[in-house]
N, C-alpha and C positions, 0 to 999 in steps of 0.2 A: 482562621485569620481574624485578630483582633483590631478592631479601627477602633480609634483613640478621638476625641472632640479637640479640635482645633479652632480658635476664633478669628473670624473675619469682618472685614470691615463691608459695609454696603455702603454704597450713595441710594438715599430716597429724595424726595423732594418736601419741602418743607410742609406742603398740605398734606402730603401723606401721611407724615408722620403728628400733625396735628387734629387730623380726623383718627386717627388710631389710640393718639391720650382722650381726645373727647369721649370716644366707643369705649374704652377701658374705663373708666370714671364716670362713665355711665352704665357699665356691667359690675361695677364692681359696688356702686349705691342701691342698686336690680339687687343682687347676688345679696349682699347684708340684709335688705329685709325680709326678701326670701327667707335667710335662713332666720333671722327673729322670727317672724311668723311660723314656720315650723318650730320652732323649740317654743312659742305658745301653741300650738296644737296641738303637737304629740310626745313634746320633752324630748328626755333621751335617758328615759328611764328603760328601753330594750335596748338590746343589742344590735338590730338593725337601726331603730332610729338614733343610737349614738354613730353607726357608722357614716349612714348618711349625712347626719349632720359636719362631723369631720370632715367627707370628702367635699362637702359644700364650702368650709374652711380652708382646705387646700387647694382648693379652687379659687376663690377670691385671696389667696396671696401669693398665686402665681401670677394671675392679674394686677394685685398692688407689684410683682416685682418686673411684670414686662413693662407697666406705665414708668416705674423707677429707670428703668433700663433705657427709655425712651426723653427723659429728659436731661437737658444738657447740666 
């Protein structure tokens, strides 16, 4: 049985949704130095440290797109 993604609307309340752009835009200025600081420590001259680094990238822009998603 295959389920398919269907989109829905939610009611939140306006501070919720503005404590959640503040936490994202503050996870996501965290998450970029983060990973500068690691690509000066240990590059991504291997194969794990390029992985890591990637999934630290795909990480802050699922972030940059839930903040997107969150503003009017």
């Amino acid at each position: 049985m295959s389920q398919t993604y269907e989109t829905e609307r939610w009611t939140l309340t306006k501070d919720a949704i503005l404590a959640a752009q503040g936490s994202l835009t503050v996870g996501i200025e965290n998450s970029e130095e983060l990973l500068a600081d690691y690509d000066l420590r240990f590059g991504r001259d291997t194969r794990s440290n390029r992985l890591n680094a990637e999934r630290m990238e795909q990480e802050i822009e699922r972030m940059k797109s839930a903040l997107k998603g969150l503003t009017p």
